[in-house]
C-alpha positions as CSV (number, residue, x, y, z in Angstrom):
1,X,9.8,109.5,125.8
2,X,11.7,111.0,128.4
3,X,10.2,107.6,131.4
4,X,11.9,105.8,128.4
5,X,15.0,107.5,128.7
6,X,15.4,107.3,132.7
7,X,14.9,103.9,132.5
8,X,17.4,103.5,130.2
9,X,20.3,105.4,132.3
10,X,18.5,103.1,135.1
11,X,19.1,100.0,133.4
12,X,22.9,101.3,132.6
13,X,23.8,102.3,136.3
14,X,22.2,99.2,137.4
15,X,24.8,96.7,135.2
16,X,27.7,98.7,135.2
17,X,30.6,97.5,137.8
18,X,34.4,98.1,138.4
19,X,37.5,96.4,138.0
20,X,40.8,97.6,138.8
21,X,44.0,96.6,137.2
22,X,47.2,98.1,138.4
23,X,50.2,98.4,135.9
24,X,53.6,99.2,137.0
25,X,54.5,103.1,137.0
26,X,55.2,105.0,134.4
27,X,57.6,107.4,135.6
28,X,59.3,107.5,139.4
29,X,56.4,109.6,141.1
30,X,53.6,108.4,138.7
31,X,51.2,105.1,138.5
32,X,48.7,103.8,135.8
33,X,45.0,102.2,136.7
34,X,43.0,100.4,134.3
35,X,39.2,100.4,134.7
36,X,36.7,98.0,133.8
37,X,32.7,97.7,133.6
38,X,30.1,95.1,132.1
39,X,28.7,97.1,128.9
40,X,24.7,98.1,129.1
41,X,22.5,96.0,126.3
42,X,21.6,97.8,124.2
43,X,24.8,100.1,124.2
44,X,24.5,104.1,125.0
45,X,25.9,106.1,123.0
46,X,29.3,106.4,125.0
47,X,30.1,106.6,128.4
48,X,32.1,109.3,130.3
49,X,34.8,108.8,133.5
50,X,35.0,111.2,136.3
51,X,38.1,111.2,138.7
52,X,38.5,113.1,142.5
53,X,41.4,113.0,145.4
54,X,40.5,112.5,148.7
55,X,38.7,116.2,149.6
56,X,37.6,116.8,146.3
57,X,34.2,117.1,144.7
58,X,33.6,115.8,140.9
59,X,34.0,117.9,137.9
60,X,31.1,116.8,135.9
61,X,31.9,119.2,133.0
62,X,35.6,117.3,133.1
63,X,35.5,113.9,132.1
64,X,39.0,112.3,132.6
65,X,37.8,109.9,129.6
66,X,35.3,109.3,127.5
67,X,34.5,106.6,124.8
68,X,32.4,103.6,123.4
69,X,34.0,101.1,124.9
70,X,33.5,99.5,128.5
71,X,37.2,99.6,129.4
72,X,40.1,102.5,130.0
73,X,43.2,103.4,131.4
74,X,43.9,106.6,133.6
75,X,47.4,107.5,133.6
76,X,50.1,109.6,135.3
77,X,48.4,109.0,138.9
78,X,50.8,110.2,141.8
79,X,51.9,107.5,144.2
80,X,50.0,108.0,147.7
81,X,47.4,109.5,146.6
82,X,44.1,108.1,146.9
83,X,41.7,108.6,143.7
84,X,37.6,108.2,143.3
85,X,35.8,107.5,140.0
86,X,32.5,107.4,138.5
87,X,31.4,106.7,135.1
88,X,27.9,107.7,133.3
89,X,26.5,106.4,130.8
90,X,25.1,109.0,127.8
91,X,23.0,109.1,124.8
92,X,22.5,112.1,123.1
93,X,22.2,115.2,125.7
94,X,21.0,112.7,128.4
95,X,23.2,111.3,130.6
96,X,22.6,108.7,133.6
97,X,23.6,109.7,137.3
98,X,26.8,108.3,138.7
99,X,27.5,104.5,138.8
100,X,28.7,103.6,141.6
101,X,32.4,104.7,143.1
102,X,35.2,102.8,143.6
103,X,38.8,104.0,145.1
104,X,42.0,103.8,144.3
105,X,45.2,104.6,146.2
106,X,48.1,104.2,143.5
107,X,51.1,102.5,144.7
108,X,54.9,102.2,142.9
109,X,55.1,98.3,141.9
110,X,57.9,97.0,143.3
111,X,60.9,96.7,140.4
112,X,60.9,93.5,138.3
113,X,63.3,90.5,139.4
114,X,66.2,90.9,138.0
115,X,68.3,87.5,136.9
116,X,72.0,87.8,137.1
117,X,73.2,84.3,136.9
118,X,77.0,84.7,136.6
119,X,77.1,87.5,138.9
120,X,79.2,90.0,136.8
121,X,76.8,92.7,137.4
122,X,75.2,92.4,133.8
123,X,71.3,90.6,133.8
124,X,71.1,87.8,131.9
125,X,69.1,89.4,129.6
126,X,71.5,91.9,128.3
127,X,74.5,89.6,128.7
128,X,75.7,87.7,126.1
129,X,77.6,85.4,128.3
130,X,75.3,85.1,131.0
131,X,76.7,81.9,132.7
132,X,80.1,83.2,132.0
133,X,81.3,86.0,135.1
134,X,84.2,87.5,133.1
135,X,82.0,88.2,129.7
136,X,78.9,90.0,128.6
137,X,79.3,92.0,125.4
138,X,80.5,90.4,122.0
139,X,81.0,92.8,119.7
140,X,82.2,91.1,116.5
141,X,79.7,88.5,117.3
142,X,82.5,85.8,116.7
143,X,81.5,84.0,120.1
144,X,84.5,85.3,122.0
145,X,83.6,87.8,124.2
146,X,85.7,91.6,124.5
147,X,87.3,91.2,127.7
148,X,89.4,88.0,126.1
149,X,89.3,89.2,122.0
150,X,92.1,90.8,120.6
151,X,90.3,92.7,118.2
152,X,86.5,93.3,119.2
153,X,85.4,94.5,116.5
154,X,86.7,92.1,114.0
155,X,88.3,94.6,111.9
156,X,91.9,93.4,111.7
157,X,93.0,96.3,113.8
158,X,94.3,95.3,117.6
159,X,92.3,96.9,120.3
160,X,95.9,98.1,121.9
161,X,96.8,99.7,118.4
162,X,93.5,101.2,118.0
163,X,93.8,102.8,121.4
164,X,97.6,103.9,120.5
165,X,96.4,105.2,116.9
166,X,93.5,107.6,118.0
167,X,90.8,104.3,115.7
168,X,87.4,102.9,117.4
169,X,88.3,99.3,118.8
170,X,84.7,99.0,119.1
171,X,83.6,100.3,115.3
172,X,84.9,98.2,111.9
173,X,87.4,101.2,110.4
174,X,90.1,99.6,108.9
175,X,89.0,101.6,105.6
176,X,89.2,104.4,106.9
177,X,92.0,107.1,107.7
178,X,92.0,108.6,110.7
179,X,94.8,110.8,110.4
180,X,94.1,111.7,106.9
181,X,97.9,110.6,105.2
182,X,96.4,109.2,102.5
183,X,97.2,105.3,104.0
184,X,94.1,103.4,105.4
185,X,94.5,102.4,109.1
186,X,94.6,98.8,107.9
187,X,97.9,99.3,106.1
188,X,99.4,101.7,108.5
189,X,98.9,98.6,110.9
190,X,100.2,96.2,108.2
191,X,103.3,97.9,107.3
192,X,105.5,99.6,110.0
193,X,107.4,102.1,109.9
194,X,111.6,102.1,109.5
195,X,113.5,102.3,112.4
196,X,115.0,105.5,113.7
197,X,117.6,106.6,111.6
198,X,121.5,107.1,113.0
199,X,123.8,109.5,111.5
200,X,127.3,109.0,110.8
201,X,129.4,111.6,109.4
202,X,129.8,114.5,110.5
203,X,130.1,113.7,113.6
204,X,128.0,115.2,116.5
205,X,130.5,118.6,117.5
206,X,132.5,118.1,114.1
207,X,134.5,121.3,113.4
208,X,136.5,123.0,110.2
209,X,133.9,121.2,107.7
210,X,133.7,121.8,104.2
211,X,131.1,124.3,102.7
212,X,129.9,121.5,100.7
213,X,130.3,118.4,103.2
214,X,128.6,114.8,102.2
215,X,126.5,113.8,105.1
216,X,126.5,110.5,105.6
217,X,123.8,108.3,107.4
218,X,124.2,104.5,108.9
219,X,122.5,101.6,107.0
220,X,118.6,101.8,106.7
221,X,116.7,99.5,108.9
222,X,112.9,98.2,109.2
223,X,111.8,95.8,111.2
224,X,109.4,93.8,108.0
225,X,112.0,94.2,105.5
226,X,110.9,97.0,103.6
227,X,113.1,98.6,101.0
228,X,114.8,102.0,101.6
229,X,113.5,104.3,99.0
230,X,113.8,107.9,99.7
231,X,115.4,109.8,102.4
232,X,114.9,113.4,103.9
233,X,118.1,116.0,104.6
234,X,117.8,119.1,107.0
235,X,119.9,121.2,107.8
236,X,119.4,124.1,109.7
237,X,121.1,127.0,112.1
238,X,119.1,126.3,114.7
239,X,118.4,123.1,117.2
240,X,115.1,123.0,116.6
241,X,114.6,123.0,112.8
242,X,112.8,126.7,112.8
243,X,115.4,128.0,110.6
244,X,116.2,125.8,108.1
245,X,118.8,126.5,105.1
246,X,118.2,123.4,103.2
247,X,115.8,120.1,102.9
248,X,116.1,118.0,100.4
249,X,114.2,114.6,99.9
250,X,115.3,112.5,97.6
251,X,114.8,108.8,95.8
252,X,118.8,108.8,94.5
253,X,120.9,109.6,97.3
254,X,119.8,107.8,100.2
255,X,122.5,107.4,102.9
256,X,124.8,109.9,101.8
257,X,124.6,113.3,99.6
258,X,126.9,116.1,99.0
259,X,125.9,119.8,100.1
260,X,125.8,122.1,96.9
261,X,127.5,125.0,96.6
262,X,126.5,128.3,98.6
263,X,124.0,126.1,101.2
264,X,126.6,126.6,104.1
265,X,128.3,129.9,105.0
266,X,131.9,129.7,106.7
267,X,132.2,129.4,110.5
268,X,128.6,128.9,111.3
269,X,127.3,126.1,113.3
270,X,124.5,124.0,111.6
271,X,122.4,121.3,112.7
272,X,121.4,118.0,110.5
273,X,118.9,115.4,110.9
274,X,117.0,112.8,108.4
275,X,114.2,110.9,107.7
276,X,113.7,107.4,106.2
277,X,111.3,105.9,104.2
278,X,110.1,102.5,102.9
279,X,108.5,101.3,99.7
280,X,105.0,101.6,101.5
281,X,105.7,105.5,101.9
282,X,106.0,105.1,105.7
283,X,108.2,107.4,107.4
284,X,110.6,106.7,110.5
285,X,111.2,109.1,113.3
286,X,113.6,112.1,112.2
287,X,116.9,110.6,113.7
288,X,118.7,112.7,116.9
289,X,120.6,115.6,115.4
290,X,124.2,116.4,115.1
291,X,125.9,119.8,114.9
292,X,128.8,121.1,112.7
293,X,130.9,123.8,112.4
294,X,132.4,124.8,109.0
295,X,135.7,126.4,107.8
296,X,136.3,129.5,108.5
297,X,136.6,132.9,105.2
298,X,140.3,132.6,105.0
299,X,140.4,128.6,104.6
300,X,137.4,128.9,102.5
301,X,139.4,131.2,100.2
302,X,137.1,134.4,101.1
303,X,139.0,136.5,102.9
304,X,136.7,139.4,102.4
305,X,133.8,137.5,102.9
306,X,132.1,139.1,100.4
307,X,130.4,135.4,99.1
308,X,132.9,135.3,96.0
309,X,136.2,133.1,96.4
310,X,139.4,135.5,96.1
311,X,141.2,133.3,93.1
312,X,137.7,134.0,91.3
313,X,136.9,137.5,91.9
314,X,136.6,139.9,88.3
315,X,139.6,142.6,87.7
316,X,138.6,146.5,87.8
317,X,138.0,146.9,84.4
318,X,135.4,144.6,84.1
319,X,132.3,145.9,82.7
320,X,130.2,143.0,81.6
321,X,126.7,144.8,81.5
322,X,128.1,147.6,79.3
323,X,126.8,150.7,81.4
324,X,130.4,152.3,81.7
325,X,131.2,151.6,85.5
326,X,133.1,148.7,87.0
327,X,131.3,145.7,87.7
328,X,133.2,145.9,91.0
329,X,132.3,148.9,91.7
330,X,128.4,148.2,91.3
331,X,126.0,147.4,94.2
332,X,124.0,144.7,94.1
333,X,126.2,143.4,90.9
334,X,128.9,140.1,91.6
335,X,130.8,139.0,89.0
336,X,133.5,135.9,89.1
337,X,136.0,134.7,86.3
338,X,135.9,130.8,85.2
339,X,138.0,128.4,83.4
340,X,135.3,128.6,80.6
341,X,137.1,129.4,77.3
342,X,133.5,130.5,75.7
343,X,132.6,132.6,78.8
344,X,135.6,133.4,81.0
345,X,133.8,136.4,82.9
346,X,130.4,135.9,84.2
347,X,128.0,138.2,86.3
348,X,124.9,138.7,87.8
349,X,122.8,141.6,88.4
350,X,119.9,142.0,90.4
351,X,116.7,143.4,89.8
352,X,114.7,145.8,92.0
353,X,115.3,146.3,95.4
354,X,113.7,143.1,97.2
355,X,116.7,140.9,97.2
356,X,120.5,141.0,98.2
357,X,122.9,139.3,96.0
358,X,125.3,137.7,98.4
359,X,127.2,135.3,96.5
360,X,128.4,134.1,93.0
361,X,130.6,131.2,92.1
362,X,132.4,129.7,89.2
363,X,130.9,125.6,89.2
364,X,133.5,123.3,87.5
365,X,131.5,120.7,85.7
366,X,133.7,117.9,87.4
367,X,132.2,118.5,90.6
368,X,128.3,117.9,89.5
369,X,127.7,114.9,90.0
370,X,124.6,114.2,87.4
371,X,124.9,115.2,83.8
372,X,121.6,114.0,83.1
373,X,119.9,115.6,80.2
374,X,123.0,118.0,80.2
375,X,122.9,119.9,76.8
376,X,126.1,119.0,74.8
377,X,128.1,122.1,75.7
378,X,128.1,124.0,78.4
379,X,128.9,127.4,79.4
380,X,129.1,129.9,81.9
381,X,127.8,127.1,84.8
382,X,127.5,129.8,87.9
383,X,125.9,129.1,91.2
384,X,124.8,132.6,92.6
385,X,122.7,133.0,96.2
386,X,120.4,135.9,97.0
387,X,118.7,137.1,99.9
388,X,115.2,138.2,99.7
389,X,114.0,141.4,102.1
390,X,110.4,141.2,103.6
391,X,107.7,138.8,102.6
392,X,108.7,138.5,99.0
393,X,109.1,135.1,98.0
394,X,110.1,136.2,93.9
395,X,112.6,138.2,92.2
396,X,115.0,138.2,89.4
397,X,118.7,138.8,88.3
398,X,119.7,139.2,84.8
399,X,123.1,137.1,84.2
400,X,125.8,139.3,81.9
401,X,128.1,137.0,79.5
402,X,131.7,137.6,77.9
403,X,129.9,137.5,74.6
404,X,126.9,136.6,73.4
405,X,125.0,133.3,73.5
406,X,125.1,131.1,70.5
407,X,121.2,131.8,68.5
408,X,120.2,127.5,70.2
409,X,121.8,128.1,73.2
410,X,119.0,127.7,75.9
411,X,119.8,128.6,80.1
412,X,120.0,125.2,82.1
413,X,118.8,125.0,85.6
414,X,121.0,122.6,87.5
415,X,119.7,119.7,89.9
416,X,122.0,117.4,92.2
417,X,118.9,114.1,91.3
418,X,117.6,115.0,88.6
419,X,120.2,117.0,86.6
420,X,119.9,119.7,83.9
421,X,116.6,120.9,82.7
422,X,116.0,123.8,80.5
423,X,114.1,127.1,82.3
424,X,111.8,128.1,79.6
425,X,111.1,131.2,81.5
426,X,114.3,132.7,80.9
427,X,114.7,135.4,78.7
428,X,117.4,136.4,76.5
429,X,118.3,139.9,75.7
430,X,117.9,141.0,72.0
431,X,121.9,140.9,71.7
432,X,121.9,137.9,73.5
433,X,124.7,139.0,75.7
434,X,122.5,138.8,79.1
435,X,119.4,136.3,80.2
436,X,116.6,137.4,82.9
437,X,115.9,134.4,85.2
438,X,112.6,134.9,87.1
439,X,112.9,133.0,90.7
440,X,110.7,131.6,93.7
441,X,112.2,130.7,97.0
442,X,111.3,127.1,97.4
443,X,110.6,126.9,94.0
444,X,112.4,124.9,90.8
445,X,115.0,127.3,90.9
446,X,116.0,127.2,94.3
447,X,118.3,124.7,95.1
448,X,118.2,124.7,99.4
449,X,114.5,123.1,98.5
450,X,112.8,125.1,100.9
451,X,111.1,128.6,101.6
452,X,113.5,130.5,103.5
453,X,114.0,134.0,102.1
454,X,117.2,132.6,101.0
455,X,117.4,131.3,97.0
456,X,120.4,129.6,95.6
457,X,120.2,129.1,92.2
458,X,122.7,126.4,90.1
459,X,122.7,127.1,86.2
460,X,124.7,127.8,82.9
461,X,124.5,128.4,79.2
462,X,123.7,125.0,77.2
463,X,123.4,124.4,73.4
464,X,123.9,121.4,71.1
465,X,127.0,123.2,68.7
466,X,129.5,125.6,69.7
467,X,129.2,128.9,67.1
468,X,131.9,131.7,68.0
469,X,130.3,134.6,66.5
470,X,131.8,138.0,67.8
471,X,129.6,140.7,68.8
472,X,128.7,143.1,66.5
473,X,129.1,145.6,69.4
474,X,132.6,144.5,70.1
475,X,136.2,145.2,68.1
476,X,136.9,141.1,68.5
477,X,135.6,138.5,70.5
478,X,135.9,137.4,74.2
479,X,137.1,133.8,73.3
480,X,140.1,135.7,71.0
481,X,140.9,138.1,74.4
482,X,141.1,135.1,76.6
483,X,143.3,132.9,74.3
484,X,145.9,135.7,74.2
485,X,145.9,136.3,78.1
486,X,146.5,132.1,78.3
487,X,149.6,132.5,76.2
488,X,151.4,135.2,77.1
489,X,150.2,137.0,74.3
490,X,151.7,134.2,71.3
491,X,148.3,135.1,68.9
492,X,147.4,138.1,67.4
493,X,146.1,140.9,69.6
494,X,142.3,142.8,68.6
495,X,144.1,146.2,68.8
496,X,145.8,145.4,65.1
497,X,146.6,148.5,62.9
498,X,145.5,148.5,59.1
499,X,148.3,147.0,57.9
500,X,147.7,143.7,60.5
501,X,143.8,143.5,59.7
502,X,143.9,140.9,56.5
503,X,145.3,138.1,58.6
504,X,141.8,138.4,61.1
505,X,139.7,135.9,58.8
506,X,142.9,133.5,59.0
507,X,143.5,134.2,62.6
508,X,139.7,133.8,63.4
509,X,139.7,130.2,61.5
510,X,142.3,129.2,63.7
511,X,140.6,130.2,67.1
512,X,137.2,128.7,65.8
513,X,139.7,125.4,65.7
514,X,141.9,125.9,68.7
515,X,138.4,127.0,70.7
516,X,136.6,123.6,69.5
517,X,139.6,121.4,70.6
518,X,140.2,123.2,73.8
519,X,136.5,122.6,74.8
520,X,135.9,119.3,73.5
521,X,139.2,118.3,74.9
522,X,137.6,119.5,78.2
523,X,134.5,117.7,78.0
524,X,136.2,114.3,78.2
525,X,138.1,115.3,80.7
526,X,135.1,116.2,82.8
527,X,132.9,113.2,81.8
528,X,136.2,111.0,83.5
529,X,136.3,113.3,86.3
530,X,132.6,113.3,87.5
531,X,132.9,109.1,86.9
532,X,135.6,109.3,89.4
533,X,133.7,111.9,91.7
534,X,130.0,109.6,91.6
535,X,132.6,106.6,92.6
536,X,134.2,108.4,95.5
537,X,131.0,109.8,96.6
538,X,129.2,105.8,96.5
């Protein structure tokens, strides 16, 4: 058995020969060899490859391979060295002695040929123009080649605007919305922009302007006819917009709008600017600013400065809210007299100590400009500004009447665009002589639009049918007071002795009609007055 056996590895040493096949390197410093020998008949069981370096011995214990078949690959050879191998053949725990050896000394191929017919540095097998010198990608795939297409990636979008706009000339993203606006980068290419704004009046350096100025802006402008359909207003103390005092964008008033009441404090200097923008929502530059200087206290009929004009200011006995001192007299209390027959005294009163009341005034209903869903009377229409003290951005002021509201009367929050609209958060006292507002800077109820530690805060009394009911509190009713004072004292006077007090349900008939005329007579006054104000303001 064992003759058999020798014979056998005999036989296999005796048929088995090499041939070498060189493959190019697989890495910089390493080379590949393939080995080939003519299989024994009848097959071993496997056979097993031995590998040395010049100087070495063989590792019989090590084969570098070993398999079935009569053919393998040695890899990761270094280039220069020279390398020996040997294969046996095996069958069980027998195994033949060495075939014979042949050498190796692995070498680096040399690197392929590389075609570059047009000679732009690209091989014609990467280039997709290869006989052209001045292309070789084509993005798109649309048979024009970048360095000449417009738009390489085919997505509608320029390259040069891509590259302005921060998009990927190279990647389709017109869908997308790279500076997260809410517009796709496809229409923000589409539609441009409005041109840059100029302003008008006032004039850059203007002095002695109004507290409640119209600013006035040149004719809109965009270069693919788009319509003008809103417009931005800042105004600010400083030049750089840090410190703005009011902002207002609006859809109504788009190259001119008049500053309410209490924005502007006398002889300060502001700054304006405003924005555009066209029916796609695109916004033009904020236009160059100009600077203003308005009245000073005594032309704006403040002499004390104390935020309430002089011919409005309350007398000393004034007591609105009833708790036995002055209303002049009273810190963080400002009261002012109107032409309102209903409520000729009106004040307000802070709450808590995280806001400074710094002005109240007296509106006249001919100088608002929108009586949209105005209730049908009105009383009381104030305009009061407070400042707020630390970080608080609420507060609240209870607002003191002449007498009380009418039972429907509801409080009115004034708008210069959208008009009246009833603050369903105010509540009335249970003798319905005072109403709590609760307010937000930058809120509804803060007119300057913005959160600034400043509110100012347009409102009044509304209801739908004018009841004069006297207190129950009071001896006779405001209305009956103020009707005396107007005429020199011609109608009865609330201090009547016993003799005098059968005429007061005759007398009070007659001021329920001389009150009703007197305010509907006003009404249509106002309603020509504000036509003739929108007219002079268009």
């Amino acid at each position: 058995m064992i003759t058999n056996r020798l014979f056998y590895a005999t036989k296999v040493l005796a048929v088995i020969s090499f041939l070498l096949l060189v493959t190019l390197p697989l890495i910089a410093s390493a080379a590949q060899v393939q080995l080939q020998w003519d299989a024994n008949d009848p097959a071993p069981e496997g056979y097993r490859l031995f590998q040395r370096t010049d100087g070495s011995t063989y590792d019989y214990s090590q084969p570098v391979w070993s398999g079935t078949t009569a053919t393998c690959s040695v890899d990761n050879l270094v280039v220069g060295d020279t390398y020996h191998f040997v294969v046996r053949a095996f069958v069980g725990g027998d195994e033949s002695v060495d075939s014979n050896e042949v050498a190796y000394t692995a070498v680096a191929e040399p690197p392929p040929v590389v075609v570059d017919s047009d000679g732009d540095g690209y091989d014609d097998i990467s280039d997709a123009f290869p006989q052209d010198s001045y292309e070789w990608v084509d993005t798109d795939g649309d048979g024009v080649g970048n360095n000449g297409d417009l738009d390489d990636d085919g997505d509608g979008l320029p390259d040069t605007w891509e590259v302005l706009h921060g998009t990927n000339p190279l990647i389709d993203d017109a869908d997308q919305d790279v500076d997260g606006d809410g517009i796709t980068n496809i229409e923000e290419y589409l539609y441009t922009a409005p041109d840059q704004p100029l302003l008008n009046k006032p004039i850059d350096g203007a002095a002695h302007v109004d507290l409640t100025p119209i600013l006035i802006t040149h004719v809109f402008s965009d270069a693919d006819g788009d319509n003008h359909t809103a417009t931005c207003y800042q105004i600010s103390t400083t030049e750089d917009f840090s410190s703005l005092v009011y902002e207002k964008t609006t859809q109504v008033y788009l190259e001119r709008i008049r500053i309410p009441e209490l924005i502007l404090e006398p002889d300060t200097t502001y700054y304006w600017r405003v924005k555009f923008f066209d029916h796609h929502g695109y916004a033009s530059e904020w236009s160059e600013s100009n600077d203003f200087t308005t009245i000073d206290h005594a032309t704006a009929g403040d002499l004390d400065g104390d935020g309430i004009f002089d011919d409005q200011r309350l007398g000393g006995d004034a007591d609105l809210d009833g708790d036995g001192t002055s209303d002049v007299l009273q810190s963080g209390l400002q009261g002012v007299v109107t032409e309102d027959a209903y409520n000729p005294q009106v004040a307000v009163k802070r709450i808590g100590g995280n806001a400074q009341l710094v002005g109240v005034r007296a509106l006249d209903m001919d100088t608002l400009e929108v009586d949209m869903n105005q209730a049908e009377k009105m009383s009381g229409v104030i305009s009061f500004k407070l400042y707020l003290t630390g970080d608080t951005a609420t507060t609240s002021v209870t607002v003191w009447f002449s007498q009380p509201a009418p039972e429907n009367a509801q409080w009115y929050k004034y708008d210069q665009e959208t008009g009246w609209s009833v603050q369903d958060q105010a509540v009335f006292s249970a003798d319905r002589m005072s109403v709590t507002l609760q307010l937000e800077d930058g809120g509804d109820s803060d007119e300057d639009g913005v959160r600034n530690g400043i509110i100012v805060d347009p409102c009044g009394l509304g209801y739908d049918s004018h009841i004069l009911t006297p207190s129950p509190t009071s001896p006779g009713t405001v209305l009956e007071d103020a009707i005396e004072a107007g005429t020199s004292g011609c109608f009865i006077s609330t201090q009547m002795d016993g003799a005098r007090k059968d005429a007061k349900p005759i007398a009070a008939g007659l001021f329920l009609i001389i009150g009703w005329m007197i305010v509907s007579v006003s009404l249509r006054i106002s309603a020509q007055r504000r036509g003739m104000i929108k007219k002079r303001l268009n």
